[in-house]
matplotlib code that plots the C-alpha trace (Angstrom):
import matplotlib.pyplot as plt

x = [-1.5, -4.3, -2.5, 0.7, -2.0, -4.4, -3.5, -2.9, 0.7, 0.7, 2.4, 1.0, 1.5, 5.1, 5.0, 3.5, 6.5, 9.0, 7.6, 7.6, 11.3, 12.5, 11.2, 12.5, 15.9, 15.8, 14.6, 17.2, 19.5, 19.1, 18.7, 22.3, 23.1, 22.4, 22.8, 26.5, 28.6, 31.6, 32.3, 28.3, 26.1, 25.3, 23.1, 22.4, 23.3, 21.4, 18.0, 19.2, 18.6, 15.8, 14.2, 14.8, 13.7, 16.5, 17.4, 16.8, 18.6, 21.7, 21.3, 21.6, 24.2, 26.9, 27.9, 29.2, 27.4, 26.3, 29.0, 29.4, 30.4, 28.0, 25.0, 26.4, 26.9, 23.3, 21.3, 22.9, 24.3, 23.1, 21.4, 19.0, 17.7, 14.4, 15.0, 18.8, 19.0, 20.8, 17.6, 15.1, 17.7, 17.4, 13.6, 13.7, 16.1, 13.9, 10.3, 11.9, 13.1, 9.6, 8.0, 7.3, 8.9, 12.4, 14.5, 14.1, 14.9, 16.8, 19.1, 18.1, 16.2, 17.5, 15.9, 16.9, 20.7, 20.0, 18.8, 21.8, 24.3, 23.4, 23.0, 26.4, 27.9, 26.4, 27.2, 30.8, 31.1, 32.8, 31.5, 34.9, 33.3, 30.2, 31.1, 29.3, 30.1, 28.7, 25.7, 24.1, 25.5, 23.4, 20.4, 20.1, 20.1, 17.2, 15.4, 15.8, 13.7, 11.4, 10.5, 11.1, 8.3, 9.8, 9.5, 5.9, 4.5, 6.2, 4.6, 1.1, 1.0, 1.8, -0.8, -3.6, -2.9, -2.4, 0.8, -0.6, 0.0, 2.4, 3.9, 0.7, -0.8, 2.8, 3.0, -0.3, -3.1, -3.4, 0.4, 0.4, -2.8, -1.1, 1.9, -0.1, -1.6, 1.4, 3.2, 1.0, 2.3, 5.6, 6.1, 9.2, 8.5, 9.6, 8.7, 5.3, 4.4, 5.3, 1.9, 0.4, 1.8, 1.2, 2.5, 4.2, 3.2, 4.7, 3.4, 6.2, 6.6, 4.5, 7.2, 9.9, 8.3, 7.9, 11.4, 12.1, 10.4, 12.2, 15.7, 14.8, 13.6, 16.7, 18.7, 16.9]
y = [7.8, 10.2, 11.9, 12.7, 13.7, 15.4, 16.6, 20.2, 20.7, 22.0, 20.9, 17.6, 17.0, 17.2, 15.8, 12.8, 13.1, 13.1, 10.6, 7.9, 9.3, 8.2, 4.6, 4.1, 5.3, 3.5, 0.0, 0.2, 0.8, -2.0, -4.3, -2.9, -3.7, -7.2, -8.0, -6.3, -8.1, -9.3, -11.6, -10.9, -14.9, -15.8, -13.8, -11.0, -8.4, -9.6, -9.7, -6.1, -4.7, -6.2, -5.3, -2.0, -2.2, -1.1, -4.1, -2.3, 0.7, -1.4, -3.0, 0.2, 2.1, -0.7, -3.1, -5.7, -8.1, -7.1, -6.1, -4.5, -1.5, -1.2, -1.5, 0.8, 3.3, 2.9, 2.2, 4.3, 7.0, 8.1, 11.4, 10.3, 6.7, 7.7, 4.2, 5.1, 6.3, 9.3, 10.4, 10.2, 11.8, 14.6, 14.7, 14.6, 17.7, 19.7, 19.1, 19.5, 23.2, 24.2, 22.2, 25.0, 23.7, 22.6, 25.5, 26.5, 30.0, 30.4, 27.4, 24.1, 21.7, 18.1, 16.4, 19.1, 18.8, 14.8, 15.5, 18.1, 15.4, 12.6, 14.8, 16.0, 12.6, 10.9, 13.7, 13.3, 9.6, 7.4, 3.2, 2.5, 4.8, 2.9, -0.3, -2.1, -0.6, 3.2, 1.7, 0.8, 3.8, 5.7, 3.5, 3.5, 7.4, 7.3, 4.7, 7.2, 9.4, 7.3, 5.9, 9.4, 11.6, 15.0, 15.7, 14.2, 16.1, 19.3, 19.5, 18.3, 20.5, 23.6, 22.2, 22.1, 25.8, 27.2, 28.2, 29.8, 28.4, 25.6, 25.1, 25.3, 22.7, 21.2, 20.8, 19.7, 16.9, 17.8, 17.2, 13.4, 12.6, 13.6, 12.0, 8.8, 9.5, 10.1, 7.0, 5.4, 6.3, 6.8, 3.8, 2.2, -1.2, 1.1, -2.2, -2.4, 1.4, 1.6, -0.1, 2.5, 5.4, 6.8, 4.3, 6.1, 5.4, 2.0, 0.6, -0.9, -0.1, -4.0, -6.0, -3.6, -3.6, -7.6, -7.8, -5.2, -7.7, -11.0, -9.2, -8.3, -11.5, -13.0, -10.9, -11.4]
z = [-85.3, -83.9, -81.5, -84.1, -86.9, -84.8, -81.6, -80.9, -80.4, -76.9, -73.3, -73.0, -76.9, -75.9, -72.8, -74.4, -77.1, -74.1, -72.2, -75.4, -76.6, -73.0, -72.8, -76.8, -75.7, -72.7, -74.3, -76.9, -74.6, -73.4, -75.9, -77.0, -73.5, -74.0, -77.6, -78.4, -76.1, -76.4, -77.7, -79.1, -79.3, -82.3, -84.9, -81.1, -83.8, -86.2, -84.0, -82.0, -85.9, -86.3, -82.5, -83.7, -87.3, -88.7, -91.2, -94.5, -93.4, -91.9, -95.6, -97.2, -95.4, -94.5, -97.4, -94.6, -92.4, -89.0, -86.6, -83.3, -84.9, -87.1, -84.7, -82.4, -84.9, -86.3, -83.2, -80.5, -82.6, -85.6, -85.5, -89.0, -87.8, -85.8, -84.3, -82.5, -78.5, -79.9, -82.4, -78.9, -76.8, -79.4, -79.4, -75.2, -75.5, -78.2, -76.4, -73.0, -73.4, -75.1, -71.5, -68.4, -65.7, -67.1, -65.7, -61.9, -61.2, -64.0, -64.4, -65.7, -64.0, -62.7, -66.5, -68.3, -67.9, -68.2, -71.8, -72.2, -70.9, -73.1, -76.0, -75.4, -74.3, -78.0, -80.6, -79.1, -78.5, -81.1, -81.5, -79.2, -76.8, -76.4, -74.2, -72.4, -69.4, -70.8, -72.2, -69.0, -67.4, -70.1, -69.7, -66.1, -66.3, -68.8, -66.6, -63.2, -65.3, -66.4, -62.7, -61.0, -60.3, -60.2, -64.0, -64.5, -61.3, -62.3, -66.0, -64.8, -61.7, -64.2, -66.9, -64.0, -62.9, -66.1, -65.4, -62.7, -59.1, -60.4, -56.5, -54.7, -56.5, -56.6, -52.7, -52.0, -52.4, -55.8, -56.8, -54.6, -56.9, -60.3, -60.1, -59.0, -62.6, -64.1, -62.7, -64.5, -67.7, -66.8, -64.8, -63.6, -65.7, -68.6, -71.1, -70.2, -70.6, -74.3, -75.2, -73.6, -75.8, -79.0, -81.6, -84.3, -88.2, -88.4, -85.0, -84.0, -80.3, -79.2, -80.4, -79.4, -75.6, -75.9, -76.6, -73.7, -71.2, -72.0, -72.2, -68.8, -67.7, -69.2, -66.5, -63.9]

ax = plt.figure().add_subplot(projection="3d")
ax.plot(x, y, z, "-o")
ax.set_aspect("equal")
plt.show()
């Protein structure tokens, strides 16, 4: 709302934008995860659509009932669906190379070839490609992000500085007490931080993260 109308589009504009792409992609994941097995229960398809409110789009674009190979195809990789893990893994990848700190000494840093891996893996992937089996491979990479500190510490340590001093402030007091702060947002119970990001327009992220939480309860 606010902070998508009115915030100035600078580092922690995007590092805001990053850090909400990764828990989307990594709560959808999972909810795939769980809800397009096979054989899939009862009407899982049905509610992963409609976790992911996607239900008038499904309508629209498939003329069949839910299947596994629809969902796939709509949730985890269609580039146009702003609700699909391939859709965030774009916007991690975008925001990411505009962030200071992505590439060390000239090559790419640890989370930027993470969002140039999963980029590549879904624009090549085919629905047969997606199994079970690669989903959580996929979401367990997102969710090393999202509980690392490496990534969070790095972009505050450079926003403090001014893009000055990033490794001094990096390897001392300064850097323990940001990524304490950042943990905070990008914190390993990747369900519960949605509610503390930026919704977007349609204010959707509560339920998605609710559903995020008993899916994970449900494995546990």
């Amino acid at each position: 709302g606010l902070v998508h109308e009115n915030m100035y589009h600078f580092t922690g504009w995007r590092f805001l934008r990053v850090g909400r792409a990764l828990e989307r992609a990594w709560l959808t994941t999972q909810a795939l995860e769980r809800l397009t097995e096979v054989p899939a229960d009862d009407g899982s398809l049905d509610l992963a659509v409609e976790l992911c409110d996607s239900v008038m789009t499904h309508r629209r674009r498939y003329v069949v009932a839910t299947t596994r190979e629809t969902v796939i195809d709509l949730l985890a990789l269609d580039a146009q669906n702003p609700r699909s893990v391939r859709f965030q893994v774009d916007a991690i990848r975008e925001h990411s190379q505009a962030l200071p700190g992505v590439e060390e000494d000239g090559d790419l840093s640890e989370f930027g070839r993470m969002g140039e891996r999963l980029h590549a893996r879904l624009t090549l992937a085919s629905v047969t490609d997606l199994s079970g089996d690669t989903l959580r491979t996929i979401r367990n990479e997102l969710g090393q992000q999202i509980g690392g500190d490496q990534f969070a510490a790095g972009v505050v340590a450079v926003g403090v500085v001014g893009q000055q001093h990033p490794q001094a402030v990096a390897d001392g007091d300064a850097r323990r007490d940001d990524e304490e702060a950042a943990g905070e947002v990008l914190a390993p119970g990747a369900a519960n931080g949605v509610d503390r990001l930026p919704r977007d327009e349609h204010c959707h992220d509560r339920g998605l993260a609710c559903a995020g939480r008993e899916l994970q309860s449900r494995a546990e």
